[in-house]
C-alpha positions in Angstrom: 97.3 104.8 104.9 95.0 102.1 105.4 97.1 99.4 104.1 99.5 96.6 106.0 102.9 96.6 105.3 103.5 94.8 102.2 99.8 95.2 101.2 99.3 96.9 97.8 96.4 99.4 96.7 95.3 99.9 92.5 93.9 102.9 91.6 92.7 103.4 87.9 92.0 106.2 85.8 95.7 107.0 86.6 96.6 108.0 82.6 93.5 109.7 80.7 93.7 109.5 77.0 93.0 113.2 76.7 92.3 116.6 77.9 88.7 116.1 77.6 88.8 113.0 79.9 90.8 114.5 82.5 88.2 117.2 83.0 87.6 117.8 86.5 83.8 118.5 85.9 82.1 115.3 85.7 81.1 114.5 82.1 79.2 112.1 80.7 81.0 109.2 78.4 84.6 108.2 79.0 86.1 110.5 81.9 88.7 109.9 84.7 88.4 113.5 86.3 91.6 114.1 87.9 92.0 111.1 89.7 95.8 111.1 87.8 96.6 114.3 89.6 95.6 113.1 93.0 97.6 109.5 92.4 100.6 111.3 91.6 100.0 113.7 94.6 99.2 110.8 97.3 102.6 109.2 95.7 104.8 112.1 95.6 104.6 112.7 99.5 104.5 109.1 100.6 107.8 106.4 100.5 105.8 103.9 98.9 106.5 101.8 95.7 104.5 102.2 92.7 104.9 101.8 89.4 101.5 102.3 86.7 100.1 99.8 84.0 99.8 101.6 80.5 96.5 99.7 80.0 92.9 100.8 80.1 93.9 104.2 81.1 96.8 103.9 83.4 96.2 101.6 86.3 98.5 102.3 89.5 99.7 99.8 92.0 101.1 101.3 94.8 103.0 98.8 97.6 103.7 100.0 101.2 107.2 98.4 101.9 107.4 96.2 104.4 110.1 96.3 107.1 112.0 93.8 106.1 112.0 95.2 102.4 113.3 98.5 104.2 115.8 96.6 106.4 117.2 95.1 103.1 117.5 97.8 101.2 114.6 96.7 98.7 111.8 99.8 98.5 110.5 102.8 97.8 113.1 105.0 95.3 114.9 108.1 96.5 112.8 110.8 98.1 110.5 112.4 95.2 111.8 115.5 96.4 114.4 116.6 93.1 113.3 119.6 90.3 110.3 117.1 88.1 108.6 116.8 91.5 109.3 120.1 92.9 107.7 121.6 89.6 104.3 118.7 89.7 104.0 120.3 93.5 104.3 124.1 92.0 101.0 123.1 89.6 99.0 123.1 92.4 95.6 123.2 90.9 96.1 124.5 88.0 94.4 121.5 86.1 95.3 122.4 82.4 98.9 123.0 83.5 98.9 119.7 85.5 97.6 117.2 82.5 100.3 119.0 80.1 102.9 118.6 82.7 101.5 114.6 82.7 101.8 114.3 79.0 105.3 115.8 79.2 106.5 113.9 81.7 104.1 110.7 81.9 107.3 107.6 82.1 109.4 109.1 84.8 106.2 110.9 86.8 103.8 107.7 86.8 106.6 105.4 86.4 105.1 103.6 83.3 105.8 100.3 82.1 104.0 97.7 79.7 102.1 94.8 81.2 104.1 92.4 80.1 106.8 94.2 82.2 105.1 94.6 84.7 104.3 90.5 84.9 107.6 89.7 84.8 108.4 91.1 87.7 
């Protein structure tokens, strides 16, 4: 990744509102594709912190630790390698499967909080 230690990237688009918007044909109108699919992908496989805004439609803010974040303990969470991601990874491509997986499982998977929360540190 492409992004100094203790440097953060946003992604949006992270939480569509519906099936319709997570298409992953283009459409015309309010669409995100499957850019949610390929956040949680990039997330699941990388020890980075992240946590997603529910506003707009889901805006991710991924952090790559720094060393002395690692050194102190303060970082990513446990390895995203237990049953919930295990299943997300089985999806594959399956697109209809992976948005009702997201609806399912949309606090723990994109790690959701409120944007007051999320100001507050």
């Amino acid at each position: 990744m492409l992004v100094e230690p203790g440097g953060f990237l946003v992604v949006h688009d992270c939480l569509p509102a519906n099936r319709a918007m997570a298409a992953p044909e283009h459409a015309t109108g309010e669409w995100c594709g499957v850019t949610y699919k390929a956040y949680l992908d990039f997330v699941s496989r990388r020890k980075l912190e992240y946590r997603t805004i529910d506003t707009d439609y889901g805006c991710g803010v991924v952090r790559k630790p720094a060393p002395r974040d690692i050194v102190a303990g303060v970082g990513p969470p446990a390895p995203r390698d237990h049953g919930l991601w295990q299943e997300w990874r089985a999806i594959g491509n399956d697109f209809d499967r992976a948005f009702d997986f997201l609806q399912a499982h949309k606090e723990t998977l994109l790690r959701l909080v409120g944007v007051e929360a999320f100001l507050s540190g």
